[in-house]
VOBA-47327 format. One line per 4 residues: number of its first residue (from 1); their letters; for each residue y, z, x of N, C-alpha, C. Coordinates in Angstrom, 1 decimal, decimal comma. Each point is the difference from the previous one (the first is absolute). Example, Ala and Ser with C-alpha at 12.3 -4.5 7.8 and 13.67 -1.06 7.14 Angstrom:
# residues 2
1> AS> -5,7/7,8/13,2/1,2/0,0/-0,9/1,2/0,0/0,9 | 1,1/-0,7/-0,4/1,1/0,0/0,9/1,1/0,8/-0,8
This chain:
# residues 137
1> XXXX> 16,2/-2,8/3,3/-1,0/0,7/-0,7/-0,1/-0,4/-1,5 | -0,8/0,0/-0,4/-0,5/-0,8/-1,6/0,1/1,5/-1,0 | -0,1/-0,4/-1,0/0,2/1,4/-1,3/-1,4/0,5/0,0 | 0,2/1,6/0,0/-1,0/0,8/0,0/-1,1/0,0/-0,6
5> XXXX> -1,1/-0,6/0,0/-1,1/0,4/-1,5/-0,8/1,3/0,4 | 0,4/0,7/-1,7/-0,8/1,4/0,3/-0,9/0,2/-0,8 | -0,7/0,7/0,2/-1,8/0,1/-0,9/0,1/1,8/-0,2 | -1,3/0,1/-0,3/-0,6/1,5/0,2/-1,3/-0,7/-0,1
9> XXXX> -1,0/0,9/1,2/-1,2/-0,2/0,5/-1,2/1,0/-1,3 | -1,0/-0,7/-0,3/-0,6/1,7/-0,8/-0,6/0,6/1,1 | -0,5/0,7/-1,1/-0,1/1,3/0,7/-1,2/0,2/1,1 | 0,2/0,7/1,3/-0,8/-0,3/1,1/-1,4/0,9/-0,4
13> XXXX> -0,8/-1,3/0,6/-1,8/0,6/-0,7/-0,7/0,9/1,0 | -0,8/1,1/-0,3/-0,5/0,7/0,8/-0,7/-1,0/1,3 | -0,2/-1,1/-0,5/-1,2/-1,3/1,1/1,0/-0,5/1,0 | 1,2/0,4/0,1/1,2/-0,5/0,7/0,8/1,5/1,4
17> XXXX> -0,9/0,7/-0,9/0,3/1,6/1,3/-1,2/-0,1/1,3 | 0,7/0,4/0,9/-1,2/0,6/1,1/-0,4/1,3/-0,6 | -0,5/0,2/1,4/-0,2/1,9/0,1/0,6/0,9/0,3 | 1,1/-0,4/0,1/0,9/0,9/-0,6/0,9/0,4/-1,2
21> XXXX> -0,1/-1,1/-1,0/0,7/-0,2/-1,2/0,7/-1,0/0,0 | 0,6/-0,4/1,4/1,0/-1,3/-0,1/-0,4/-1,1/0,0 | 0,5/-1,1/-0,4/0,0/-1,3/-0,1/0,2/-0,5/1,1 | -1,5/-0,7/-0,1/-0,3/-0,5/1,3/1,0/-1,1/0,5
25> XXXX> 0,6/-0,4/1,4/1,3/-1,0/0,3/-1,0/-1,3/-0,7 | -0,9/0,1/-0,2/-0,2/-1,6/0,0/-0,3/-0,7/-1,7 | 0,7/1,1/-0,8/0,2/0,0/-1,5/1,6/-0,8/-0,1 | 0,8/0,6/0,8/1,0/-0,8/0,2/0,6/-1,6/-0,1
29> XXXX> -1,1/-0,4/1,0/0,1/-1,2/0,2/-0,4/-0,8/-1,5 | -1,0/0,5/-0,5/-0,4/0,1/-2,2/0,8/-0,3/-0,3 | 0,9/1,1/-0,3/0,7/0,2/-0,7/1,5/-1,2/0,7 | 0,4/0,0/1,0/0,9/-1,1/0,4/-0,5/-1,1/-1,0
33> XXXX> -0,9/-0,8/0,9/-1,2/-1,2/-1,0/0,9/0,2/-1,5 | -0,7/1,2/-0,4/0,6/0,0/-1,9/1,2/-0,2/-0,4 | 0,9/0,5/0,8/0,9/0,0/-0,4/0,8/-1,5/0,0 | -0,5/-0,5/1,5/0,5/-1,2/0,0/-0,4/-0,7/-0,9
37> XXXX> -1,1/0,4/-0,5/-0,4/-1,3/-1,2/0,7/0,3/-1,4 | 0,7/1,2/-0,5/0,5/0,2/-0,7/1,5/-0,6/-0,2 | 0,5/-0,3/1,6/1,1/-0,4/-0,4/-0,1/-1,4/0,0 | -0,8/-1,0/0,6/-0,2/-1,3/0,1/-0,4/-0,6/-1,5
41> XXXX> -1,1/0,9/-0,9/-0,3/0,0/-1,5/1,6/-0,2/-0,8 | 0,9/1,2/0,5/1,1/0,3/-0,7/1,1/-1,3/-0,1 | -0,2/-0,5/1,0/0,7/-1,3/0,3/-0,5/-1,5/-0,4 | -1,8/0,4/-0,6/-0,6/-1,3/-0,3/-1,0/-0,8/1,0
45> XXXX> 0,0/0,9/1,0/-0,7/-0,7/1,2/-1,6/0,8/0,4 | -0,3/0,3/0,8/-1,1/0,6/0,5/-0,6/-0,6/1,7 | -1,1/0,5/0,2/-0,1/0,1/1,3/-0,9/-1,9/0,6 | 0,0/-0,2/-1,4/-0,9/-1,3/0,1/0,8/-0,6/-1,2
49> XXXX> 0,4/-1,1/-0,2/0,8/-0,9/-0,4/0,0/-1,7/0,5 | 0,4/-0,3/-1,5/-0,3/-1,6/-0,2/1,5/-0,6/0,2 | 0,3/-1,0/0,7/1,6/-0,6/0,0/-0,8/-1,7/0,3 | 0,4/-0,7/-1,2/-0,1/-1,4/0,0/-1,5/-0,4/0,7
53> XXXX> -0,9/0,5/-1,0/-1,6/0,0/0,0/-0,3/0,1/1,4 | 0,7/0,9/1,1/-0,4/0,5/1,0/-0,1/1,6/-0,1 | -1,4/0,6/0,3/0,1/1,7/0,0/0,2/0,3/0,9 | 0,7/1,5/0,1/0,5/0,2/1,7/-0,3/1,6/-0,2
57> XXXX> -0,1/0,7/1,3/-0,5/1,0/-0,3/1,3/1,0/1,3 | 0,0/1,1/-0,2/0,6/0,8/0,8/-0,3/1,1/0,4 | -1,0/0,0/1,3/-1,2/1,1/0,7/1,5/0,6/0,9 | -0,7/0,9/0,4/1,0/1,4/1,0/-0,2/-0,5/1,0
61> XXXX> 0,7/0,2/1,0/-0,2/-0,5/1,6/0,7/1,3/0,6 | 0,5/0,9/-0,7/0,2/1,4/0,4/0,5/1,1/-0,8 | -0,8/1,1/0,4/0,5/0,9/-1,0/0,5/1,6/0,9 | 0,7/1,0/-0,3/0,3/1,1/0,5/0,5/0,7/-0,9
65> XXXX> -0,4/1,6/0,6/0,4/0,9/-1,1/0,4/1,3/1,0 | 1,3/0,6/-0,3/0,3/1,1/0,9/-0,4/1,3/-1,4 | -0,5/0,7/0,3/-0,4/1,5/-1,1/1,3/0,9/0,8 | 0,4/0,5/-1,5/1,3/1,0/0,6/-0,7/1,4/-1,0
69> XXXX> -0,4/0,2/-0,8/-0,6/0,9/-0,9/-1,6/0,3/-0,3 | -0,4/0,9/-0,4/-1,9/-0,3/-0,6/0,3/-0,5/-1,6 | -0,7/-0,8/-0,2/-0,4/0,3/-1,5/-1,1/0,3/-0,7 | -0,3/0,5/-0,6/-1,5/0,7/-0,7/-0,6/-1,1/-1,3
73> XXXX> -1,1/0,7/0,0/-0,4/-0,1/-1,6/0,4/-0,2/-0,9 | 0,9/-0,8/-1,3/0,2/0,3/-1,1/1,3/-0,7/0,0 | 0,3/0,0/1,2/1,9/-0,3/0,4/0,2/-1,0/-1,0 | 1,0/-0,5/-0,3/0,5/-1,2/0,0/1,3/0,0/0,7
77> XXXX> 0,2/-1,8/0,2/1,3/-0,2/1,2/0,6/-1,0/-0,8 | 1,4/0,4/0,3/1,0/-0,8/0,0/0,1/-1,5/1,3 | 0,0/-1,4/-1,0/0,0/-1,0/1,1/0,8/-0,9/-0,2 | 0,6/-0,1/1,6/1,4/-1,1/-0,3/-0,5/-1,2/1,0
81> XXXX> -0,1/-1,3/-0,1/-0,2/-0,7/0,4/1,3/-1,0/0,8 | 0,2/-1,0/0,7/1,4/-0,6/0,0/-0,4/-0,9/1,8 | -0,1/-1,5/-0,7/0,2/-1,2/0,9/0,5/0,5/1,4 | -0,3/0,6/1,1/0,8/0,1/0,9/0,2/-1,9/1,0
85> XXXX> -0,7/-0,4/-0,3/0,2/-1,1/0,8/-1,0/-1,3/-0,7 | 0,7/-1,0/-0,5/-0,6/-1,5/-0,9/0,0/-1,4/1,4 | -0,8/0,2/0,8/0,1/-1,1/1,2/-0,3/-1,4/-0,9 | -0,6/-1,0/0,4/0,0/-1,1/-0,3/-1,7/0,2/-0,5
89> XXXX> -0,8/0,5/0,7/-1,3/-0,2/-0,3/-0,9/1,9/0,0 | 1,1/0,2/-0,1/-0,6/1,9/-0,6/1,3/1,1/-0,5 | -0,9/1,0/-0,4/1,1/0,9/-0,8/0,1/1,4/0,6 | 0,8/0,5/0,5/-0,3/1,3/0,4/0,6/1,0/-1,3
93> XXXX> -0,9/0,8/-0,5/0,3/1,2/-0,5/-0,1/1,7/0,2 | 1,2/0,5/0,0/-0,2/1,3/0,0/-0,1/0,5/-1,4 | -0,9/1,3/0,5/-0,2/0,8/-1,0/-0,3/1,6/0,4 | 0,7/0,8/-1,2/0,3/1,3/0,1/-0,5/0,6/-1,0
97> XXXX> -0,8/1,4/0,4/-0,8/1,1/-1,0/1,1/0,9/0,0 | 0,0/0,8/-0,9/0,5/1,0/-0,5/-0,2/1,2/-0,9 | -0,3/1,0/0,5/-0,7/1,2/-1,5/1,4/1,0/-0,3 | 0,7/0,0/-0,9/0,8/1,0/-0,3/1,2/-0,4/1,2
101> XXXX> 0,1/-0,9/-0,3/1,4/-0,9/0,8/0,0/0,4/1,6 | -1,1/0,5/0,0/-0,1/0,1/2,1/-1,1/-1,2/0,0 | 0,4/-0,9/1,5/-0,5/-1,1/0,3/-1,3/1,2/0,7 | -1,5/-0,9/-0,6/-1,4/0,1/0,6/-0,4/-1,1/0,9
105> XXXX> 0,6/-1,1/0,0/-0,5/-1,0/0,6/0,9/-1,3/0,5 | 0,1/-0,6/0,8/0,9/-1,5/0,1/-1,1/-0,8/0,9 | 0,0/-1,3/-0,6/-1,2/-0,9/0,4/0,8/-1,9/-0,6 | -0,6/-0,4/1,0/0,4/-1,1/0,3/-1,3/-1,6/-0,4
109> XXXX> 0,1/-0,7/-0,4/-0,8/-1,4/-0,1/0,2/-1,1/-0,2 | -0,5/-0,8/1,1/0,6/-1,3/0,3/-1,6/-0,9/-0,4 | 0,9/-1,1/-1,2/-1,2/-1,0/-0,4/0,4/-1,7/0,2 | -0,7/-0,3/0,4/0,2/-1,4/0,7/-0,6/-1,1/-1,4
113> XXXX> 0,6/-0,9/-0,1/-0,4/-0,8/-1,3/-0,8/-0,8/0,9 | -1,1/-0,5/-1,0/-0,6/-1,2/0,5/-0,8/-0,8/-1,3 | -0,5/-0,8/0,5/-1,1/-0,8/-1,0/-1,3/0,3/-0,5 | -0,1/1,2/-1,1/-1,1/0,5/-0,1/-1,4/-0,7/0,2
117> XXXX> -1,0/0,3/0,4/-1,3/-0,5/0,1/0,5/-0,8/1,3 | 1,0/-0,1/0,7/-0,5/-1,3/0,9/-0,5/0,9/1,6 | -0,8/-0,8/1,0/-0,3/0,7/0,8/0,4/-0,9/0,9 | 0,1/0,3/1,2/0,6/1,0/0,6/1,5/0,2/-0,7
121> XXXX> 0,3/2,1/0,0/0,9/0,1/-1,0/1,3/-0,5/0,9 | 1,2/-0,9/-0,6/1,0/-0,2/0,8/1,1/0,4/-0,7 | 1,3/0,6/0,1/0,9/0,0/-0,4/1,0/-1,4/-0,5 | 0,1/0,5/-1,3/1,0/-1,3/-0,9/1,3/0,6/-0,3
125> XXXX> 1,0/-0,9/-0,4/1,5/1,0/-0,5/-0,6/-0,3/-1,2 | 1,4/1,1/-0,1/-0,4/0,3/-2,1/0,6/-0,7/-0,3 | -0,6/-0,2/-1,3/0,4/-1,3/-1,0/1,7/0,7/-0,5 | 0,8/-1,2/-0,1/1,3/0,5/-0,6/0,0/1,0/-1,0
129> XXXX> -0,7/-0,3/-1,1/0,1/0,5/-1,3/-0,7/1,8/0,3 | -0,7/0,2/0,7/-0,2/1,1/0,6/1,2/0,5/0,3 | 0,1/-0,4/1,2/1,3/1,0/0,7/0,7/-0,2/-0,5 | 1,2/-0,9/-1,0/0,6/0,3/-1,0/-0,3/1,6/-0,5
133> XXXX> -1,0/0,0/-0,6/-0,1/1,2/-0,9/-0,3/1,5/0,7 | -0,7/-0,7/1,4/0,0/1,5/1,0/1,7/0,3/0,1 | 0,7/-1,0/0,3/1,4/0,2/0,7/1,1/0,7/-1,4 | -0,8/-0,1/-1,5/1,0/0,7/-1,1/-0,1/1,4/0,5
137> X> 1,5/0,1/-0,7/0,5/1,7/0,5/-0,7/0,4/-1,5
């Protein structure tokens, strides 16, 4: 397992509740998205990236989220993010919500690298200098 990166989410927008007050499950998957880009930023990278005048981009090929809690309006969450799995040509990460140190959420996403803009999309490995820096503790 890779070192933890943790955030705080702002605060959840009334446009993000159903009709009942809670946050709809499919705000989740958002907020995953964000976070992971917070930590790939944190490291110097992002979700689209240049290595030796080639751009490469890194789309989801799966995402999951189990709800253990509701969250409401206004919340904000505690978020820990953490490499569960660096294959050759994708990245799995978990990631975990939290309001007042009880887990609200655990969700999972897997992004497959490839060659941005090219079609048909195919999977490429990551460039060394990447996973170098995904693989720092």
């Amino acid at each position: 397992m890779s070192a933890v990166f943790r955030t705080r989410t702002r605060p959840i927008g009334f446009a993000d509740t159903d009709m009942a007050g809670i946050v709809h499950f499919s705000r989740f998957f958002i907020l995953m998205e964000e976070v992971e880009q917070e930590f790939l930023r944190s490291r110097g990278l992002s979700v689209i990236f240049a290595e030796d005048d080639v751009t490469y981009g890194l789309p989801r090929v799966s995402a999951h989220c189990d709800f253990e809690r509701p969250v409401f309006f206004e919340d904000v969450l505690d978020a820990k993010l953490w490499i569960e799995r660096l294959g050759e040509k994708s990245i799995t990460y978990a990631v975990e919500f939290s309001k007042d140190d009880q887990v609200v959420a655990v969700g999972r996403i897997t992004a497959c690298c490839i060659l941005h803009g090219q079609k048909p999309l195919a999977p490429r490995p990551l460039p060394p200098r990447v996973r170098a820096i995904l693989e720092r503790e």
